[in-house]
N, C-alpha and C positions, 0 to 999 in steps of 0.2 A: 504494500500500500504506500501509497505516496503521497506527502507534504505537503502543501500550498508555497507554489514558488516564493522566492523571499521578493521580488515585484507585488504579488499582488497582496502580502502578509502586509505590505508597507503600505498601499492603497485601501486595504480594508481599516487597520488602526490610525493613517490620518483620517477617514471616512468618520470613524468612532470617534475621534479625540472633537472633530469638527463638529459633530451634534451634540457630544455632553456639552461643548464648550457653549453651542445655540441655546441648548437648554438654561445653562447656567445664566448668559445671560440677559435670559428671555426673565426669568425668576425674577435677578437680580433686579430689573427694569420696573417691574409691578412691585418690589417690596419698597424701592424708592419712590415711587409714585403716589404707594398704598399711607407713606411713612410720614411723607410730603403735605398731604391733604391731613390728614388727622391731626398734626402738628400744626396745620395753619389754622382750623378747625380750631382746635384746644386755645392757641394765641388767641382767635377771635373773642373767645367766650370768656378769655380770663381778662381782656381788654376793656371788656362790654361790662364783667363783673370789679372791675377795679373798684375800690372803695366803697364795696357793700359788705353790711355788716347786719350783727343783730345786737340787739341794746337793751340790756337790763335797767329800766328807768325807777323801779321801786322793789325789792326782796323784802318784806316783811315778817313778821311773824305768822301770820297765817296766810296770807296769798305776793303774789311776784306779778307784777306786773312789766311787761318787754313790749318791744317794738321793734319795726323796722323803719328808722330812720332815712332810709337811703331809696335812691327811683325803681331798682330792681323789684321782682313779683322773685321770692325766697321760700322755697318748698320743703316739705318733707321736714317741720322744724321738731326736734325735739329738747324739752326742758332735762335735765340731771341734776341728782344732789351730788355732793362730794364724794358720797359714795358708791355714784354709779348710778342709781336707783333714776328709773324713767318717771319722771315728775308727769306730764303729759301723754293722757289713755290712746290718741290717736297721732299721726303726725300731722303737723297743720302748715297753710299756707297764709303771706302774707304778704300783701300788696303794700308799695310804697305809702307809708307815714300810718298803717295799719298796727294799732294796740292791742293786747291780749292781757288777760288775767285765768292765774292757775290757784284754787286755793291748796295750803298747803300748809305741815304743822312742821316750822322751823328744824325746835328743839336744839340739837347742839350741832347742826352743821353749819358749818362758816365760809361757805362756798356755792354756787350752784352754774351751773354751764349749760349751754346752749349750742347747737350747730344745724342750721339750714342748705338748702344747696343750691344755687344761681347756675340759670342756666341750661339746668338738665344734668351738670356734672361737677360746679366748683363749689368748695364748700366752703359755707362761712361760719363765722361761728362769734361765739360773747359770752363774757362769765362778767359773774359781779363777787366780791370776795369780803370779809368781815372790814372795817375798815376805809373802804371806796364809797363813795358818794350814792351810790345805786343802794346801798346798805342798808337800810330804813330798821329804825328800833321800834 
């Protein structure tokens, strides 16, 4: 039995080396492309969301009162005490200059945080702490 002349062993492996190489950067082409857009995407939205926030305006002893101070529409918000604990039963949304009230039994936590999400994907967030002006006795 006989070999494949070394002519055409050398036409078949540049054949091969030429389509992985098409392949690879056929690939390479769509993941810069794919990398491109979602990057410019992401820019857009964190551009759009610059300087949005959420805002503890009053922490009481029995209810917290927040806001969204800023133009963005801030979804999905949720309230926390210090120790993790979901202060708010559902997540809620809030349209710019839009107030809320959560009641709530302090006790001895000296903390409470906040994070919403602008956009569809950026999140924002606000704590009020013992001590800061949102701190109401």
């Amino acid at each position: 039995m006989k070999g494949l002349s070394p002519i055409v062993a050398t036409i078949v492996l540049i054949a091969f080396a030429v389509a992985v190489g098409g392949l690879v950067a056929l690939w390479l082409t769509n993941f810069a492309t794919s990398t491109t857009e979602y990057t410019s995407e992401q820019g857009d939205k964190l551009t759009a969301c610059a300087g949005t926030r959420l805002k503890f305006d009053n922490v009481g002893s029995s209810s917290i009162i927040y806001s969204n101070p800023t133009v963005k529409l801030i979804t999905n918000i949720t309230v926390y005490d210090m120790n993790g604990r979901n202060l708010t039963f559902n997540a809620t949304s809030m349209a710019s200059g839009q107030v809320a009230n959560i009641t709530w039994a302090r006790g001895s936590n000296t903390s409470v945080f906040m994070r919403g999400v602008c956009e569809d994907s950026i999140v924002v967030e606000g704590n009020c702490k013992t001590g800061q002006v949102c701190w109401g006795e």
